[in-house]
N, C-alpha and C positions, 0 to 999 in steps of 0.2 A: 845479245842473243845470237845462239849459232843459226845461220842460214840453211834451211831444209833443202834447196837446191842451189847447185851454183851450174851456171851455164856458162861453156867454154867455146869462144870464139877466135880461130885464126883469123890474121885478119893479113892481106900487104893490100898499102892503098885501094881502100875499099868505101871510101866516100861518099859514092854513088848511092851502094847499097846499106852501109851498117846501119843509117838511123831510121831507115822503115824495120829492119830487125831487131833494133833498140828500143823502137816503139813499142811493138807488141809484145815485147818479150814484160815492159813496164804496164802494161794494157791487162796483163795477167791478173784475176782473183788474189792469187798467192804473190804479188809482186814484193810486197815488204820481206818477205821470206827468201827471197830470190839472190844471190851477188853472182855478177856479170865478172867474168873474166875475160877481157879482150888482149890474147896475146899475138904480137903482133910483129913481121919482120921487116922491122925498118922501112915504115909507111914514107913518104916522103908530100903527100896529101894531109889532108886535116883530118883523118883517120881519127887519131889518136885524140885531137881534141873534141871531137863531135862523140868519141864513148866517155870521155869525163865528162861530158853536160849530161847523160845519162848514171851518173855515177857506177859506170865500170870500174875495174881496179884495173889499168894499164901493166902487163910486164912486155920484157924485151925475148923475140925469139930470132937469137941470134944465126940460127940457121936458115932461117926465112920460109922455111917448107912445113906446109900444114900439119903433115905427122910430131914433129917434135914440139911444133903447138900445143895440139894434144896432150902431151905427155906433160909439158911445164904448165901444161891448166889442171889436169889432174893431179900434179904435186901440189899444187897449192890452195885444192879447192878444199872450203871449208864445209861444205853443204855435206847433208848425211846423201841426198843423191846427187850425181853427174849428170 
């Protein structure tokens, strides 16, 4: 089933915050309908593992700056909305 929305998350070590974001976002009515994209630039915290126990789909953004974030979650989000 294609996902109605995918939510796109910059992330650089963001530990503190992504899992109360991860919560609510899974907290949602529509959450089965939801994929999380957390792309992220070279977290060097447990970033990246604390959005796989949420089943996020992790990519790499190599430029580390939140605009190009954007852009590599918009390429590959599946969801009919962003």
């Amino acid at each position: 089933m294609k996902p109605l929305i995918s939510v796109v998350m910059p992330t650089y070590n963001s530990e503190a915050t992504i899992e109360t974001a991860l919560k609510s976002i899974r907290m949602q009515t529509v959450a089965d309908q939801i994929e999380i994209l957390v792309i992220d630039g070279g977290s060097t915290d447990t970033t990246c593992d604390i959005a796989r126990r949420y089943g996020a789909i992790v990519l790499d953004n190599p430029q580390r700056l939140p605009e190009p974030a954007k852009c590599i979650g918009i390429q590959k989000a599946r969801g009919q909305y962003v």
